[in-house]
C-alpha positions, -999 to 999 in steps of 0.1 A, spaced: 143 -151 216 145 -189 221 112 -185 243 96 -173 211 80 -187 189 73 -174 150 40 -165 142 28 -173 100 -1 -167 81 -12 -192 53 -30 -190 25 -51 -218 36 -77 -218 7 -81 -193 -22 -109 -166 -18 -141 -165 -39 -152 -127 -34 -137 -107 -4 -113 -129 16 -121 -143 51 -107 -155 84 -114 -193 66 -91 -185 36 -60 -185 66 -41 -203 92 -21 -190 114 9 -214 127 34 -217 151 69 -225 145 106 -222 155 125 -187 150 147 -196 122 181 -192 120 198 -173 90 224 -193 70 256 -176 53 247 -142 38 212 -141 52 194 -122 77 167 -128 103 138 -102 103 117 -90 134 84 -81 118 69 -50 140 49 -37 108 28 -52 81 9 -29 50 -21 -41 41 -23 -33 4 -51 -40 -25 -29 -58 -46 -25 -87 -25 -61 -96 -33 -48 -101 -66 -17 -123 -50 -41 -150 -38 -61 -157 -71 -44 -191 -89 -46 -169 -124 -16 -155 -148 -11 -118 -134 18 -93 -130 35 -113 -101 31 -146 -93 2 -161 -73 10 -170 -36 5 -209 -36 -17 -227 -9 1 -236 22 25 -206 19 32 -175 37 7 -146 27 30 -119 5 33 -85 19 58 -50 24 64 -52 61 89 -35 82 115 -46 111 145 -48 130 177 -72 123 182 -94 155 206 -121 135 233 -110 107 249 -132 85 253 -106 63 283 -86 62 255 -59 44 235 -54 75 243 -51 111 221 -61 143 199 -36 151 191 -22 114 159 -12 104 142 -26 75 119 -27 53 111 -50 25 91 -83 7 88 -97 45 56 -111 43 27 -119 71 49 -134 98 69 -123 133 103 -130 122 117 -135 83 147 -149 68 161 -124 40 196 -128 15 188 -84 13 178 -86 -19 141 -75 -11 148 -59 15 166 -20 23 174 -1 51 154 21 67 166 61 77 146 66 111 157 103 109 134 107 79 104 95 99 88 66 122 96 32 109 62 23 98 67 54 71 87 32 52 57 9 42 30 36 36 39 77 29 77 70 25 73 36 7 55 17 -22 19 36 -18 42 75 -12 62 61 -43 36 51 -62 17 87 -56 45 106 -64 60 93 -95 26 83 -111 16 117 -103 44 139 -111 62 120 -138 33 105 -155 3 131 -157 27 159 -159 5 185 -136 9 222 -140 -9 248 -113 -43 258 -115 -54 223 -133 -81 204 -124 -75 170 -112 -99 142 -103 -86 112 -79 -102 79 -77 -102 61 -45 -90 95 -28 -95 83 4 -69 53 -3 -31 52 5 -22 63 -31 -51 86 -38 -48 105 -5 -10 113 -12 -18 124 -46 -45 150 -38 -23 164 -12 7 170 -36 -15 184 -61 -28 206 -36 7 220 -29 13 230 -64 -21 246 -66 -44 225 -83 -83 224 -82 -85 185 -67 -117 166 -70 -118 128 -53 -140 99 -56 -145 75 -26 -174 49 -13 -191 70 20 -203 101 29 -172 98 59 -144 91 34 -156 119 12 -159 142 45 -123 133 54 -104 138 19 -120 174 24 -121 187 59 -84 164 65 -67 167 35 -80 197 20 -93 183 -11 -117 207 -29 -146 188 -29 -155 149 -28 -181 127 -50 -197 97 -31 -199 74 -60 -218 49 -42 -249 79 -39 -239 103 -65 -243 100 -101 -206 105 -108 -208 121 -146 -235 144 -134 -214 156 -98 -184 157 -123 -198 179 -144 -210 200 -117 -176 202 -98 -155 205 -130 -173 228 -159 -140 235 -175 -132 203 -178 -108 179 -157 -73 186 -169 -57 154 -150 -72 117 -140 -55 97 -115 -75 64 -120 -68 42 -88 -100 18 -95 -114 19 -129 -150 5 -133 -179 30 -132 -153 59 -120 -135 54 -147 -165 56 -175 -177 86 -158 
């Protein structure tokens, strides 16, 4: 490890539009070393996820905006190579508020330990994690589905939206999705068995909605808003 070095990425300058290789710097610097309680991180995956597009705007949000200078927010997950913690061992997987970096320093309060048996590692950032989670509860909990409804999902192509066609496709739901190109729309219904897609970039999406869903569209899963939404 001491040949190492630990790889960061900055917020270097906030983004007007979508972010570029400009708006970050990537620096070099010593593997840290935990203090009492702590843990040291080794980062092996990073999700990439919408709402850290949000993170880097200097405006009043949900969570608070990463500042200039500082380590890019982000779910990663990782192995322990340095306990301080008599909560975790050497050698346990993690996963957790990690952030865009090759080793991080953790007290375990962001952070929990991963069951390999239940899947790869990198399972624990995407279907078993905060997108899986999200699809799940939002789905199931929230809009209440019942078999042989009609549900439409926005941005079905996306981490969230792909889960959430899928489980209403097990409990035997008609499933409609929205998504930006002809490939996306061709893979939420040859891949994940959705019953049709609506390009909304080509389509009219009140007029294909109408046409796919003439009884109506029992469920909305809205993971964009905008012109999907008004549809």
């Amino acid at each position: 490890m001491n040949n190492e070095v630990n790889l960061r990425v900055l917020l270097k300058s906030r983004p007007v539009g979508f972010p570029t290789e400009e708006d970050f710097q990537i620096v070099e610097s010593s593997i840290p070393e935990p203090e009492e309680g702590e843990i040291l991180v080794k980062v092996e995956w990073l999700s990439l996820d919408p709402y850290m597009r949000g993170r880097m705007n200097d405006a009043k949000s949900y969570a608070s905006p990463v500042e200039i200078g500082e380590v890019m927010v982000g779910g990663a997950a990782g192995t322990v190579v340095n306990s301080r913690s008599p909560a975790f061992s050497v050698g346990d997987t993690v996963e957790g508020r990690l952030g865009w970096q090759s080793y991080a320093l953790s007290d375990g309060s962001e952070v929990r330990k991963v069951d390999e048996t239940l899947g790869p590692l990198q399972t624990s950032i995407g279907i078993l994690g905060m997108p899986g989670l999200t699809a799940y509860f939002g789905f199931l909990d929230v809009c209440e589905p019942n078999p042989g409804e009609t549900v439409v999902v926005s941005a079905a192509s996306g981490a969230v939206g792909q889960i959430v066609g899928q489980i209403a496709k097990i409990m035997g739901c008609k499933v409609i999705g929205t998504a930006g190109s002809d490939s996306k729309v061709q893979y939420i219904v040859d891949e994940l068995g959705f019953d049709s897609g609506i390009n909304y970039k080509t389509q009219n999406v009140g007029d294909a909605l109408d046409e796919e869903c003439p009884e109506g569209i029992d469920v909305y899963f809205d993971n964009v808003g905008g012109l999907v939404t008004d549809a």
